[in-house]
N, C-alpha and C positions, 0 to 999 in steps of 0.2 A: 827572610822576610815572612814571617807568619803575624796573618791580621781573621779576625772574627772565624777562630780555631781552623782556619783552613790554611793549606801549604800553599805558599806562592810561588812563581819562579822570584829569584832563579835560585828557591832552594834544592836541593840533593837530595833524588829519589833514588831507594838503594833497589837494587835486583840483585835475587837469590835465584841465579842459575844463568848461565850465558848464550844458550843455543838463539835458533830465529826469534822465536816468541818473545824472548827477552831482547831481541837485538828490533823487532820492530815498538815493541814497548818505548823503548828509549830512545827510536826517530822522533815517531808522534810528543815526547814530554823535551826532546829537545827543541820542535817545532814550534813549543810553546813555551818555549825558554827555559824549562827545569837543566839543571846538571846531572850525570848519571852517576852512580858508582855500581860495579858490578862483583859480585862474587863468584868466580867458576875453580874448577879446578884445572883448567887450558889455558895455556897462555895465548894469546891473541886470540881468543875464542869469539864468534860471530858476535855477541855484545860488547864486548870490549872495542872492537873494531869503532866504534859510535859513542865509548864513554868515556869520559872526562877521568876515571878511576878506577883501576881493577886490581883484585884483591884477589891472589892466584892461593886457593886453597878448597881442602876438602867443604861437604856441605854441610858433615857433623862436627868440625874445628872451631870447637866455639871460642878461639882467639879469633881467628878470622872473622866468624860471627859478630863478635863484640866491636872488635875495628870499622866492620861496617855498618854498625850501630852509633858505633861514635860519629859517622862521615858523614852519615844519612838521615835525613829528616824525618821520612817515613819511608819504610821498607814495602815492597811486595814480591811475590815469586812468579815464576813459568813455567813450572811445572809442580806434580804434586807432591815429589816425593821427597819434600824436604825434609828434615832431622825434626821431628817435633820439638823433641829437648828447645833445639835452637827456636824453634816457633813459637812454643812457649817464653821462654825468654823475652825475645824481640818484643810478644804483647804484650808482655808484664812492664816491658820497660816504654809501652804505648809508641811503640816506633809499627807496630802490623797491624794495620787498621782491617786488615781480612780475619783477624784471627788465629788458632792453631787447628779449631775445631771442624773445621772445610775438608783438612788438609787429613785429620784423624779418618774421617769419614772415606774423602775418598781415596787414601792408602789401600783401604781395605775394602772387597765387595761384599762381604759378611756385612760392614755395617751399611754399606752405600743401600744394599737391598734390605736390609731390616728397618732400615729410615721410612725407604719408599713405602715400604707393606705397612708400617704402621701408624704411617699419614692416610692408607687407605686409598694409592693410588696403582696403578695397574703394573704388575711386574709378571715376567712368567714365573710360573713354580719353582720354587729353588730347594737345596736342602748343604748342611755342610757337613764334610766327611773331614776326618784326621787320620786314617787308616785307611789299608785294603781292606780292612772285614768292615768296616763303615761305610767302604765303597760298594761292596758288594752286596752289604743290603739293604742300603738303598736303592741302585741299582733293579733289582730284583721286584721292586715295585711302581718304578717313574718308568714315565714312556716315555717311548724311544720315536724318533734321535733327539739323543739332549748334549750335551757339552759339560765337560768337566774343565774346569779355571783354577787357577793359584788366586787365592784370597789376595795377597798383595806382589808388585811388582808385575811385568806384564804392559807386553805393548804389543800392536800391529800384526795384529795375531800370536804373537809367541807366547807362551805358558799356557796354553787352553791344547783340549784333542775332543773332537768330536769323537761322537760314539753312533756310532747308527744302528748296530743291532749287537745281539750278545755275544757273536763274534771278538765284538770289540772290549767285551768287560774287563777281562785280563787285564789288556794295555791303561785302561782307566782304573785301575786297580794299581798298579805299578805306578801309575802316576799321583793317584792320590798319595803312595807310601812313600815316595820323593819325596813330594813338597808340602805331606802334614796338614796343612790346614790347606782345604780346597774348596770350591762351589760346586754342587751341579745344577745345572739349570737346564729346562725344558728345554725344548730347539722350536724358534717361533717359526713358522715358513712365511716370512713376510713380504710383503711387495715391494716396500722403499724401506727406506732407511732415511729418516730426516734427526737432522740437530735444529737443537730451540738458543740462541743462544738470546742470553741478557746482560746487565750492567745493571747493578743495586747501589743505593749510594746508601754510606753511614745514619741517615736518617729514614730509611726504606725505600724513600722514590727506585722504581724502578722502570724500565725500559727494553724492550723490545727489537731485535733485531728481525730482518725479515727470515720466515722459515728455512731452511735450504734443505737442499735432496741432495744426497751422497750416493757416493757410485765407490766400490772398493773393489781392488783386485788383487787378489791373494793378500786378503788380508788387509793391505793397508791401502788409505785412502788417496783414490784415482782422480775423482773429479765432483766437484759442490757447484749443484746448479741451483738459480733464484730466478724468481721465485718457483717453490715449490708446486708442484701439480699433483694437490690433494684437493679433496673437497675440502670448503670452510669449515664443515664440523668437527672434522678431524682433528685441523688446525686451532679451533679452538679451543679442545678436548687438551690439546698439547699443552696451551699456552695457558690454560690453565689451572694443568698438570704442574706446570714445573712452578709458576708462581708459587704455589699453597707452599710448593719444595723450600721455594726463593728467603720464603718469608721464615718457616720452620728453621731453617739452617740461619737464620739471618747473615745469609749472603751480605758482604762485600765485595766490590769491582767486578768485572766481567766476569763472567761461570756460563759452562753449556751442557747440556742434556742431551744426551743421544737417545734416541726413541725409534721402535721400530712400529710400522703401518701395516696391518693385515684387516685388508677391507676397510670397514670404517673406526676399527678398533685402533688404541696405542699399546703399546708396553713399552715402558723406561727402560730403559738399555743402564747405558753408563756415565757419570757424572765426571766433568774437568772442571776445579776450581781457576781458571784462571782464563784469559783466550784462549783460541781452539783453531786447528789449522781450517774446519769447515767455515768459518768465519771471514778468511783473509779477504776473500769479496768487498768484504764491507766497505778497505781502501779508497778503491775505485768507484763502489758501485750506492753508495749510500754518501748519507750527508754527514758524518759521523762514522769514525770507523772503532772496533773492537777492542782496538789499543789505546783510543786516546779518549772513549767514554771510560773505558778503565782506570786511565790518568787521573781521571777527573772527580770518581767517584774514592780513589784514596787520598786524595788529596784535600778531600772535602768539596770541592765546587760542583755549584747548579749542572746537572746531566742534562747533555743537548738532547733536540729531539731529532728522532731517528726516521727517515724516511729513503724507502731505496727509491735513486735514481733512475737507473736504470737496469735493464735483465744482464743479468753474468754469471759466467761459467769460469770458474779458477779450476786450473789442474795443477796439480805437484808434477813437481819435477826431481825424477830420483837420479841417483847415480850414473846409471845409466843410459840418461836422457840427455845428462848437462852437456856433453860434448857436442851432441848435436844441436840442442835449443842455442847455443852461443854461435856456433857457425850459423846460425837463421836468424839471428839478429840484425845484421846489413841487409840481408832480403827480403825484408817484411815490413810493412807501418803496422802491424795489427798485433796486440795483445799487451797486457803491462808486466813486464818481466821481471821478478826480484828473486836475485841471489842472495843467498846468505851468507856466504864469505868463506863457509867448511872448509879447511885442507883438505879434510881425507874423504877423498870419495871411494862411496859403495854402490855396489849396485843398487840398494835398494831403500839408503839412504834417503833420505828426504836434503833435499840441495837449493832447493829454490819453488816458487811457484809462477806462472804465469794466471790472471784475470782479463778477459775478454769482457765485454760490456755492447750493449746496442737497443734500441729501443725494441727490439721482441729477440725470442729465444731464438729464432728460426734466425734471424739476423747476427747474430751471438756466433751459433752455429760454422755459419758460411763462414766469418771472421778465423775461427778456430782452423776450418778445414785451408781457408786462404796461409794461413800459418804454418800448418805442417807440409802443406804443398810448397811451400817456397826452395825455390833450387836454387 
């Protein structure tokens, strides 16, 4: 059923990739009656679990590809590292109303930062090496401590080595001759770490989710508190950071920006085309959540308006949490708990999250600490 160029249910919205992201995408658009089909390369992979159709193949298989082109209405993904080839396809054949051009950008931090620098919005110093001898002279004139990154691929810290002094140049040297194409970039010493995230729809309307503060521990993210405790000018230094971004890139569906805070200053950090786990609040804690303004804007329909309800604190939950958060389930009313369905647990895996909610932080707080106290 498609009426005044927009997807209705209960047509077939396809997902390219099966982890959580994908597996809450397709609560929210079954909520509203859409059918799912999924592409993963796992069998009963955490979106599958929830969709009507899964299509068990690689993400550059472009039979697979096409089958789910054929199934699907209109497509979108959940992560970023889709097969462009297949990206481009999918648009050409007008089933990816995001695009391929998101996905180009944020594959790779070469372009994600040459975007930002030359929209003229605040990033730290960067520079790109393909070699140890590129490494080392650059090196040789950026201040220290900065961080050397793989241009693509790369998550939750892995592929980056800090550098703190010239001790270290060697090993950032070795690292650039690994993996060829790398970044270095300045080392900001920031206060917070806040994501912006939004929802753009096919015609530009866009919208606003409330700011959040991230907390990270070794690397990967700990806990997203809301609202944010910045000053307003900051925030709206941010918000109107990533817009001009929003609008350049002409975004499609939910997209987040991670920005880092030192004083009253920003620098854009790193771009996700699609939801984002500092987001997952939203469920709970707003009137509208992450997943189903996303729905809504590929599907073509009017973007609800966004307003948080109340203050919340989501924490992840990794591998070696899930054993115990499940045995605290019978002994707690506090906190809204969601698994993802993973088999294989790691330690350090991402397995589920938990959102706390309450009319102030301090209230939020107590709820959390009631939670982990439960015997």
């Amino acid at each position: 059923m498609q009426r005044n160029n927009g997807i209705l249910p209960p047509n077939t919205i396809g997902i390219i990739g099966g982890g959580q992201l994908g597996r809450m995408m397709a609560i929210a658009a079954k909520y509203m009656g859409y059918r799912i089909a999924v592409l993963d390369p796992t069998v009963d992979c955490p979106t599958a679990q929830v969709a009507d159709h899964s299509i068990v193949g690689a993400y550059n298989d472009m039979e697979a590809i096409k089958k789910l082109a054929e199934i699907s209405d209109v497509i979108t993904y959940e992560f970023e590292n889709v097969d462009l080839q297949a990206a481009a396809f999918l648009e050409q054949q007008g089933k990816l109303p995001q695009g391929a051009y998101a996905l180009e950008v944020t594959q790779n931090r070469e372009k994600e930062k040459t975007v930002m620098q030359e929209l003229g919005l605040p990033v730290a110093p960067f520079a790109i090496v393909r070699s140890a001898e590129e490494c080392e002279q650059v090196l040789r004139h950026f201040s220290l401590p900065a961080v050397i990154k793989t241009c693509s691929g790369g998550y939750d810290g892995k592929g980056q080595l800090k550098i703190e002094d010239t001790s270290q140049f060697a090993a950032a040297c070795a690292f650039a001759e690994e993996h060829r194409h790398s970044i270095i970039e300045q080392w900001v010493p920031f206060d917070k770490e806040v994501s912006v995230i939004f929802t753009r729809s096919q015609t530009g309307e866009i919208t606003f989710f409330p700011l959040a503060e991230n907390e990270h521990r070794k690397h990967i993210l700990y806990q997203t508190s809301v609202p944010a405790t910045i000053p307003k000018i900051v925030e709206s230094r941010a918000m109107k950071a990533v817009e001009k971004l929003a609008h350049h890139m002409n975004i499609v569906g939910t997209f987040a920006v991670e920005l880092f805070v030192q004083a009253d200053s920003i620098y854009m950090n790193e771009m996700a085309p699609r939801p984002h786990n500092s987001g997952h609040y939203t469920i709970e804690a707003c009137t509208v959540s992450q997943f189903m303004q996303h729905i809504r804007a590929i599907c073509q329909l009017p973007l609800l308006e966004v307003s948080l309800l109340q203050s919340a604190i989501m924490v992840n939950i990794l591998g070696k949490d899930l054993e115990g958060v499940v045995q605290l389930l019978p002994k707690t009313p506090t906190g809204f708990v969601h698994l993802y369905g993973k088999k294989a647990t790691k330690p350090n895996r991402k397995m589920g999250h938990i959102t706390f909610i309450g009319d102030t932080i301090e209230n939020v707080q107590q709820q959390m600490k009631t939670f982990w106290e439960a015997k």
